[in-house]
Steps between C-alpha positions, in 0.01 A plus 500: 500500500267587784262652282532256209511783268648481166642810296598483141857701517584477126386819414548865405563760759126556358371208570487414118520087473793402352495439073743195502586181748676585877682253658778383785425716744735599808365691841703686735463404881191724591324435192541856369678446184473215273708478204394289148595445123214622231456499162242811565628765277201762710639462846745778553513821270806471226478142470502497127805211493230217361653250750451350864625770761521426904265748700458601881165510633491752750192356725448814722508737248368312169825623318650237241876591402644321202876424655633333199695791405839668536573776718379764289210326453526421123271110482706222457554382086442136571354231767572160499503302219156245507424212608709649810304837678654768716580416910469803716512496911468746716652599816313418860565904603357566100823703420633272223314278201809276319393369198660317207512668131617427171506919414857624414407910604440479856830583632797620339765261336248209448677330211496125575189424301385300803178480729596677824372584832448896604388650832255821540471695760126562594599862650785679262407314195888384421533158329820318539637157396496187692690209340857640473821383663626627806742707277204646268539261196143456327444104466592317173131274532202558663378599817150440614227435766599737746379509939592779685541582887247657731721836463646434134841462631565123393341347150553219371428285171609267221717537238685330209759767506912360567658831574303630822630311799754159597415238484345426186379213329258495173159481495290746758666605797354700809644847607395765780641865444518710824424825342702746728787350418427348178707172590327202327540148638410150376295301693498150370802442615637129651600530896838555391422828305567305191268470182186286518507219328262396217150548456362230337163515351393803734223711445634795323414887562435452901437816721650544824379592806691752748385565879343840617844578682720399185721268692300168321468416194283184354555327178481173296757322356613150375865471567579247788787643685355826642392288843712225602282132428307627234441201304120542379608592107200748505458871570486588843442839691777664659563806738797679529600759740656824396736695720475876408802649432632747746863696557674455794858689584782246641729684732859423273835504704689825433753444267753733350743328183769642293423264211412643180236241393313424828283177507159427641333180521147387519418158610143377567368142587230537271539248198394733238772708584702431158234600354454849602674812411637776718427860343763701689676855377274505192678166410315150433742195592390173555612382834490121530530405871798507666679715221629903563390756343727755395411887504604755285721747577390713794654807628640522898262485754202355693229331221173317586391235228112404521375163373144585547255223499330459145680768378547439121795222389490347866372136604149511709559490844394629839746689614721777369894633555682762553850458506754781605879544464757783493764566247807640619 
């Protein structure tokens, strides 16, 4: 900016100008990489697909990487569908680009026939897939418009999918997937942790926005009862804070039983606690609050079970368990 300067950065690793459109660029924090959809079919070698493809524009070395493609670096089979164009944003550190994609043969097991949102790393070249539940199901609708964190850990983004985290409500809903852990959470949620309510007449297809440190998130929505005395009927802005998920160990009283079926019980004030599920032993059991949950069979001695936080089949939440008892 001090120089007032401007470079053209939709080009080859050449410098050959680009043979098709570029558009919605993204820029990671030191302005060394800057990601962007293009219908160029002469940007990166191998990019014989005939459709748009997301690139990285490497602005200290002149290199342009087509990213748009699975881990073995086979180009994806489809964009998105027009009058809708690829979203692709890259990571402040310039480690990650997320990007949305219609293509069904950029990760394994793709078989929902739905647009979906991938991440690649800059540095190994793996590709991996965004909008999934905390338990690895693939959304039933679409998922779209993805932000991602200064160090790729938290993205978020839209989706019409029903399947990927509680609660749920139709229409669009907003999600963040901490990618560690793979937990996904809504974030529309009412103050209660219940669903939103409706969105009348809102803009469709909105993109959120998600903080450098991953721990806000900014979106749009319609529905009235997110913020208490919301009365406007129109879209407003929102920001919601994200806890990130971490494991803690609670010291459990020793306890030694002679019962053949011992019981331990999870209780949590969080109101979204019915709706989560404890994965323990291998098993999947709902646990609505205040309810046991029985364990298999287990032989004598000391066990340790470990509710670890985002762990696939449990609720969201900020703190993990472990529990221990002895069977005598």
């Amino acid at each position: 900016l001090g120089t007032g300067k401007i470079q053209r950065i939709s080009v080859s690793s050449a410098g050959a100008q680009a043979d098709g459109p570029s558009y919605n660029p993204s820029i990671s924090d030191d302005g060394r990489f800057v990601s962007f959809t293009s219908a160029a079919n002469n940007l990166a070698p191998g990019d014989i697909n005939r459709v748009p493809d997301v690139f990285v524009h490497d602005m200290l070395t002149g290199t342009t990487e087509q990213v748009s493609v699975s881990s073995t670096g086979t180009e994806q089979n489809r964009s998105i569908a027009p009058p809708f164009a690829q979203i692709s944003d890259v990571s402040g550190d310039g480690h990650y680009v997320v990007f949305d994609s219609d293509a069904t043969n950029l990760v394994r097991r793709d078989t929902n026939g739905h647009t979906d949102v991938y991440r690649y790393d800059l540095l190994t070249g793996r590709v991996s897939r965004v909008s999934t539940s905390s338990a690895g199901r693939q959304g039933d609708n679409d998922s779209f418009a993805p932000a991602t964190s200064t160090d790729g850990r938290v993205t978020v983004f839209e989706s019409f999918a029903d399947n990927l985290a509680s609660p749920w409500v139709p229409n669009e809903n907003v999600f963040a997937q901490d990618l560690p852990t793979q937990s996904t959470l809504t974030l529309d949620v009412a103050p209660d942790g219940g669903p939103r309510g409706p969105e009348i007449d809102s803009q469709l297809l909105q993109r959120p926005a998600v903080s450098p440190d991953g721990l806000l998130v900014a979106f749009a929505s319609g529905a009235d009862n997110l913020v208490p005395g919301d009365y406007n009927g129109t879209d407003d802005l929102f920001v919601r804070v994200i806890t990130p998920p971490t494991t803690t160990i609670l010291q459990a009283p020793p306890a030694t039983t002679s019962s053949p079926r011992p019981v331990v019980e999870f209780r949590g004030s969080s109101p979204l606690a019915s709706y989560g599920l404890c994965d323990l032993d291998g098993h999947e059991r709902t646990c609505p609050a205040g309810r046991p949950f029985r364990l298999p069979r287990v032989r004598r001695g000391h066990h340790v079970l470990t509710v670890r936080a985002g762990a696939p089949g449990t609720l969201f939440d900020p703190k993990g368990v472990t529990v221990g008892f002895t069977e005598g």
